[in-house]
C-alpha positions in Angstrom: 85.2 -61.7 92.6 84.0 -61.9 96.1 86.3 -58.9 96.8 84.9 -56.6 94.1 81.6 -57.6 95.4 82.7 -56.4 99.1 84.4 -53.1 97.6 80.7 -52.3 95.5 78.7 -52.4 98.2 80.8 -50.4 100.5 81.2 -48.0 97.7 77.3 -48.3 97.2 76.7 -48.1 101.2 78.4 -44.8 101.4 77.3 -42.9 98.9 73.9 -43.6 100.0 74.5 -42.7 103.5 76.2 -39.2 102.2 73.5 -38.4 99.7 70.8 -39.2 103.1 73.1 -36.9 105.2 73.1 -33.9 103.2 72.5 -30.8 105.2 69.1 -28.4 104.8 70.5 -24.6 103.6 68.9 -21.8 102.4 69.1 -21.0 98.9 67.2 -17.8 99.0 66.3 -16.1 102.4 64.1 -13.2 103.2 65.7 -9.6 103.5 64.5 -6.8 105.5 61.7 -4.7 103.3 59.6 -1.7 103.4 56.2 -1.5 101.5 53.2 0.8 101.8 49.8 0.1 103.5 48.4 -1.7 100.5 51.1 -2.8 98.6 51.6 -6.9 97.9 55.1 -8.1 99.6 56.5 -11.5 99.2 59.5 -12.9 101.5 61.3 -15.7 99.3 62.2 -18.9 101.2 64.2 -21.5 99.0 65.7 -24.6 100.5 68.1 -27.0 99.2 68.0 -30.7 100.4 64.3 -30.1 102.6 63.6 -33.2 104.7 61.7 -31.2 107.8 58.6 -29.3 108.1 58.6 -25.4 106.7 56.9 -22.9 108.8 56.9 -18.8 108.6 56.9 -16.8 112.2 55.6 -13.4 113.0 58.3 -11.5 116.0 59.1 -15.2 117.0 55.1 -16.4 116.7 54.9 -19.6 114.5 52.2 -18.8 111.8 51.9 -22.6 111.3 53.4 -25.6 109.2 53.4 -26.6 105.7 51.7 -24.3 102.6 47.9 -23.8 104.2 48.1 -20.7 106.7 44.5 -21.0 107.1 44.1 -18.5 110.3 46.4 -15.9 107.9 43.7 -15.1 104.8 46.2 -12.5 103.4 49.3 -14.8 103.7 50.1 -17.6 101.2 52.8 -20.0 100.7 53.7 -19.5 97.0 55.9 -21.8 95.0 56.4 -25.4 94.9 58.4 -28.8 96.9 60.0 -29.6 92.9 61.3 -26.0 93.0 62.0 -26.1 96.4 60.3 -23.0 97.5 58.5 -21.7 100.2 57.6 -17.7 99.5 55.6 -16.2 102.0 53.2 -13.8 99.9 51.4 -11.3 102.0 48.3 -9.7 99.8 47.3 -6.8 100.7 49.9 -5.6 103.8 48.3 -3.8 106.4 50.2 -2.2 109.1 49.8 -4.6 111.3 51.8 -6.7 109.3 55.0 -4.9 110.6 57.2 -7.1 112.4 60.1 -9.3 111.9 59.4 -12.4 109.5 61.3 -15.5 109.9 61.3 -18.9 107.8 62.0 -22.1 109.8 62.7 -25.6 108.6 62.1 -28.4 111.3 65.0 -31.5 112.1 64.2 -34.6 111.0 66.5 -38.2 111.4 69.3 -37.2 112.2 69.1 -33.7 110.0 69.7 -30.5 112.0 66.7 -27.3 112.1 67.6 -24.3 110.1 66.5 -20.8 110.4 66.6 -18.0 108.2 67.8 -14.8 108.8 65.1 -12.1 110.5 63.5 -10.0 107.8 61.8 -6.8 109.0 58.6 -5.5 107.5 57.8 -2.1 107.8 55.1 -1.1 106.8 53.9 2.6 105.8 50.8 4.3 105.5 50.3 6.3 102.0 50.4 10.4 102.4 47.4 11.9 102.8 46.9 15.2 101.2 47.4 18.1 103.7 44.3 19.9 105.2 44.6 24.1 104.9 
C-alpha cells in the first residue's frame, strides 16, 4: 500500500511539473499588411499557455504592457485572457502608423520570452483626383 502511495505521488508530482512547464507559442501571429490612410487594421496576437506580460512594439519601440496603451488613443488591445488573445486594433491608421509591428510575450519562472514574427504596416494615402 505504501508503494502505490509512493508511485501516485510521483505520478501526481510530474504531471504537475509538466503541465507548469509548458512552453508560451503563438497561435496566431501578425502578418505583413497594407491599408489605406483611414482604414481600421487589426494585428491578431493569440497565445497558447501565456504566463508573461504581453506587449506590442512600433520598429523595435515597446508601446507598453498589458491591454491599456493609454499614450496610443487609436490603438487597442482587443480580445480576451479566456480566449487567449491579444489583437492589436489600430482605429483610424494614419501614415504614421507605417512601421514594423511586433507582439512580445515576457519570461516568467523558469518560462522562456517569445516574440512574434515582424509584421509591416504600410500605409497608403487614398488618390486624389487629378488637377487639369
Amino acid at each position: 500500500m505504501r508503494t502505490f502511495f509512493l508511485l501516485l505521488t510521483m505520478l501526481f508530482t510530474v504531471s504537475w511539473k509538466e503541465t507548469l512547464s509548458l512552453d508560451q507559442k503563438f497561435l496566431m501571429e501578425p502578418n505583413n499588411i497594407t491599408v489605406l490612410h483611414g482604414d481600421q487594421v487589426m494585428l491578431p496576437c493569440i497565445v497558447e499557455n501565456r504566463v508573461g506580460e504581453v506587449q506590442w512594439t512600433k520598429d523595435r519601440f515597446g508601446l507598453g504592457e498589458g491591454r491599456e496603451l493609454p499614450a496610443y488613443r487609436r490603438y487597442n488591445i482587443i480580445g480576451s485572457d479566456v480566449r487567449k488573445n491579444w489583437t492589436l486594433q489600430i482605429q483610424p491608421v494614419f501614415v504614421e502608423d507605417d512601421g514594423v509591428f511586433q507582439c512580445q510575450v515576457g519570461a516568467a519562472d523558469d518560462v522562456r520570452p517569445i516574440r512574434s514574427r515582424n509584421a509591416k504596416l504600410t500605409v497608403y494615402l487614398p488618390p486624389e483626383d487629378p488637377i487639369i
